[in-house]
Structures are given as C-alpha cells and as structure tokens.
C-alpha positions, 0 to 999 in steps of 0.5 A: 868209971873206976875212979869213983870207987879208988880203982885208978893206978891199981892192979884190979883196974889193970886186969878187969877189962881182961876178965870178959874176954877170958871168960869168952875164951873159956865159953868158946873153948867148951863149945869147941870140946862139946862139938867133938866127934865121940867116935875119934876117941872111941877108935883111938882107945881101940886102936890101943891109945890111952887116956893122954894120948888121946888128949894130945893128938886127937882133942888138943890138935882140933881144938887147936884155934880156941886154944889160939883165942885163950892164949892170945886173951892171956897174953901181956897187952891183949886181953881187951886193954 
C-alpha cells in the first residue's frame, strides 16, 4: 500500500500505523476527563487545594488507566506496527 506513492523504507510509513491508536488514546482519554465527578474538584478547592493540586491528586489519579493506554500507543514497537 505504500509502495505506490514512495512511502517504502521512510520515516512516515514508520509512524502512519501508530496515528489511529493515538488518536484513539487521546478519544479515550477526553472521554475518561468528561466523566469526572465535578463534585471532587469542588471539595477539594474548599478544603483549600488550588489549581495543580487538584490536578494531581485527584484528575491524574482517576484517570490513571487512559493514561496507561497513551502511553503504551507512544511507546517504542506499540503503537499498532
């Protein structure tokens, strides 16, 4: 398939089959950030957390299995070659 348009033994034809699972990853992890609890948040900024706080222990720690899928897409020999 990528013969024809002088994509054999080049970087691109390297990285193209990686794009669809990445952009999977990413699909999956605004999925996993759209289905947050709000309220988690919102008692954590009373119980006096600011902004990264909040980000790393409460959205980084649940979301820690879609994180888990990009990384593995990113990793050398995973991406879907």
């Amino acid at each position: 398939m990528v013969v024809p348009v002088g994509g054999y033994d080049t970087l691109a034809e390297a990285i193209h089959p990686s794009l669809a699972y990445v952009g999977f990853s990413v699909f999956d992890l605004r999925q996993c950030f759209r289905n947050l609890p709000a309220r988690m948040p919102e008692a954590a900024c009373i119980g006096g957390a600011g902004f990264w706080r909040q980000c790393h222990t409460i959205v980084l720690i649940l979301a820690r299995l879609a994180r888990r899928s990009l990384f593995q897409a990113l990793a050398p020999g995973n991406g879907g070659n």
